[in-house]
N, C-alpha and C positions, 0 to 999 in steps of 0.2 A: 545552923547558925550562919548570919551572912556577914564576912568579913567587910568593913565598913571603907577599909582603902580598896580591898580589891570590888567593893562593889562600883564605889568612885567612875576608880579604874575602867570600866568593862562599859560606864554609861558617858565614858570622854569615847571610848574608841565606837561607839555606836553613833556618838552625834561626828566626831570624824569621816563615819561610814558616810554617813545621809550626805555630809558636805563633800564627800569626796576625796577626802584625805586619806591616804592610805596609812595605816598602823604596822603593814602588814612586813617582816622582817626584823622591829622593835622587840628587842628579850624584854622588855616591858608586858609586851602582851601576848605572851607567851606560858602556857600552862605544861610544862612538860609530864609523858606518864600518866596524863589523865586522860577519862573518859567520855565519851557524848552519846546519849540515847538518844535517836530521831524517830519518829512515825512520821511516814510520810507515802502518800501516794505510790499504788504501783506503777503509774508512767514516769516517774522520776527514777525510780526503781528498774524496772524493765528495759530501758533505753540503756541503761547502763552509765547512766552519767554522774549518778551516787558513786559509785567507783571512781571515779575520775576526781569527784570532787573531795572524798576520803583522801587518795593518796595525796594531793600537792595541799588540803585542811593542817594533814598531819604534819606535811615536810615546813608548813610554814609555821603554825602555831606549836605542835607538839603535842595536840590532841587528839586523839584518836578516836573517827567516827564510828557508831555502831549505830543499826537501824533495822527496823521494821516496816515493811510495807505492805500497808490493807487501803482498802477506802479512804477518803476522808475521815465519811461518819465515824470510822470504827479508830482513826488515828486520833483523834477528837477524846475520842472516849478512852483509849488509852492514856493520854494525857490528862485527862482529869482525872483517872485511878491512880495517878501518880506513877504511872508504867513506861513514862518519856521524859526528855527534858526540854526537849523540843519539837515543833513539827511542820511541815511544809506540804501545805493544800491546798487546793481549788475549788472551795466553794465559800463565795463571801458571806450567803448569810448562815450561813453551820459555822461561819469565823466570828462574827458581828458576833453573835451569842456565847460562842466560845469568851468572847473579851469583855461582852457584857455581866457574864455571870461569874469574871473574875480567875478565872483560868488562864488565862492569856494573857502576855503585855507584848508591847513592843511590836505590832505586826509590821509587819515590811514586805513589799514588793520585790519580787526578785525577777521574774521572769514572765513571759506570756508564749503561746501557739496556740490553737485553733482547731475549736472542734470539729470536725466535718461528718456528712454523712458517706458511708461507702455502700456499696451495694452489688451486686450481680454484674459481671462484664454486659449482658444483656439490659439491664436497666428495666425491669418489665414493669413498674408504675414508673416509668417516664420523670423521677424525680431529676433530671441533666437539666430537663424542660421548664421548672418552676423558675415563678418569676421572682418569690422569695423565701423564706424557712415556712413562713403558715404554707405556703402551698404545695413545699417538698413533704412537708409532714404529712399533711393532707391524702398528697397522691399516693402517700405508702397507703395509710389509714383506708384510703377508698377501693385500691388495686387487692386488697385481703393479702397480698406479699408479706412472708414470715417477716421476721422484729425482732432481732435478738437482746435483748436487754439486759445490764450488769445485774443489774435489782439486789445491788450491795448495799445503795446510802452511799454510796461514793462521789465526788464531785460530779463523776460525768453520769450518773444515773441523775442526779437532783437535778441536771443541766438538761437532759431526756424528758423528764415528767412535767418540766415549765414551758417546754418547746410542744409536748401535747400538748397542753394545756389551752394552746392555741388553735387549736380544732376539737378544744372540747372534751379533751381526756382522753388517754391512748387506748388506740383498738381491744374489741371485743375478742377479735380473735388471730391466730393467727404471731400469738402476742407472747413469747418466749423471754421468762425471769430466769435466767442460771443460777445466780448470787455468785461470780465469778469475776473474776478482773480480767482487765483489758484484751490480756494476749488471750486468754479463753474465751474471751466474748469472739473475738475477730474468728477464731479457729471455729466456734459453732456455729456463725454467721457464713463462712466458708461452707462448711459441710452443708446449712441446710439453704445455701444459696438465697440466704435474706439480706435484709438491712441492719445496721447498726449504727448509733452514734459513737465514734470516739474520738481520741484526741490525735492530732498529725503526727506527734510525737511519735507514740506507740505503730500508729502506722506505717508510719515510712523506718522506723526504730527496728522495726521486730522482725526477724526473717521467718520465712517459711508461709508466708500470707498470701495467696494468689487464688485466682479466679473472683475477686474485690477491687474495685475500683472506686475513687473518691466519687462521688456521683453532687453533691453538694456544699459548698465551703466558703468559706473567706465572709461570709456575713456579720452586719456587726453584734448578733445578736449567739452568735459563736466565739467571741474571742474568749481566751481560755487564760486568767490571772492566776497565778502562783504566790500564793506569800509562804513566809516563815514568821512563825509567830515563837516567843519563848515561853514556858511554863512557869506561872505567876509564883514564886520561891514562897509565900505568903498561905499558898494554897495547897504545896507540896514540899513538905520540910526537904525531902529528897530530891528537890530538882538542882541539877548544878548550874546552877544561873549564871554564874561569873563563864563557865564553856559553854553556854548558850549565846549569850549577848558576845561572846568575841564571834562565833560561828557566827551570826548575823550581823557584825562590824563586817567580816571576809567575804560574805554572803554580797551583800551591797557595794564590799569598796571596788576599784577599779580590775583591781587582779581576782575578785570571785564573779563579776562579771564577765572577765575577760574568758575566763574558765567556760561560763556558760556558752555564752555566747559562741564561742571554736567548737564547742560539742558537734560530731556528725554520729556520733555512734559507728556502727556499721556500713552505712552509707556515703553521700556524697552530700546532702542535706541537711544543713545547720539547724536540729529541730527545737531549738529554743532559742525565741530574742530577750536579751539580757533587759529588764527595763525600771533597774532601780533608778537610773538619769533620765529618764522620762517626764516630761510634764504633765501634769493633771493626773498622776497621780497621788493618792491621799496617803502619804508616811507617815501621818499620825497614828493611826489604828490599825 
């Protein structure tokens, strides 16, 4: 059952969000003791910035984040069994259907980085050389160079088989599905001295990665959007909508941007740009 002030409530501090106005410190919008189930991506996951964004979620609202990280596809689907409250992913059209078939509202932009290819300190199909993604893809596909592929349904597999797709559909051989997320992919991409797609995130994020180097990037047919979307309460008696919609007020206002944005992880490299103030982005869906 949805309480009808506190739903009010949670759809002022979202349009707050969008505008910019911070809610954040208000015992107004604050849920103390309670909970938040997220599915979400394992590079949000893996970089370690879900920790970061848990601790100062909780010091400011009082809700305490809890979360799962798989795929997209399989975050998707845990939120439509009703197994999330919320979720935050990378693929627009696995989202587009997620809100068209009524599981989703609210999606929001929160962040962008950039998928790139890595490959062999060597480079041995010369993909440094391409003159744009058809051609990097190409010269893997032509050179018979291993492929190592998430082959989960995850954002950055579905962002993989569209980028084939521009040479016609990925190699015949030579063509390695693990069904593994990120940091396994780059680790068997490492051992068998192939290529992979992934996000910068995870790359520059994850230690222990070497003999890989980014061999192709920054195209615009790479950039890599993040939304958080809430689970439609309509469609999941059990979804907590009222610590969704503040999560995604904090998510976009200026102090959960700012959060993102300061992220280096381990490193020295700020691996996500914060881009809920952005233009030409679409805040409707």
């Amino acid at each position: 059952m949805i309480n009808n002030k506190k739903f009010g409530r949670w759809l002022l501090a979202l349009a707050f969000s969008v505008l910019g106005i911070s809610v954040i410190g208000n015992s107004e919008y604050r849920i103390p003791n309670s909970e938040l189930m997220l599915a979400t991506t394992t590079s949000v996951d893996a970089t370690g910035l879900l920790d970061v964004i848990a601790d100062e979620f909780l010091k400011d609202t009082g809700v305490r984040l809890k979360w799962v990280a798989v795929g997209t596809g399989q975050a998707l689907k845990l939120a439509r069994d009703g197994n999330a409250d919320v979720v935050i992913v990378h693929a627009k059209k696995l989202e587009e259907q997620f809100l068209a078939d009524g599981y989703g509202v609210n999606r929001r932009v929160i962040a962008r980085n950039y998928f790139m290819l890595v490959g062999p300190e060597s480079d041995p199909a010369g993909v440094a050389k391409a003159k744009d993604i058809r051609d990097a893809m190409q010269r893997i596909k032509n050179s018979g160079s291993a492929f190592v592929s998430r082959g989960d349904n995850s954002g950055t597999h579905i962002r993989e088989l569209e980028l084939w797709e521009l040479t016609g559909g990925k190699p015949e051989k030579n063509y390695l599905e693990i069904g593994q997320g990120m940091a396994q992919t780059l680790r068997v991409a490492m051992e068998k001295q192939g290529y992979t797609l992934t996000d910068s995130a995870s790359f520059y994020g994850l230690e222990g990665i070497k003999g890989l180097k980014p061999v192709f990037a920054k195209a615009p047919e790479l950039e890599n959007i993040y939304a958080v979307i809430a689970v439609n309460p309509f469609k999941s008696k059990s979804a907590k909508y009222a610590e969704a919609m503040l999560f995604i007020a904090w998510l976009t206002s200026p102090r959960g941007q700012k959060v993102i944005g300061d992220f280096k992880g381990k490193g020295a490299t700020r691996l996500f740009e914060p881009m809920a103030d952005k233009p030409g982005i679409d805040l409707s869906k």
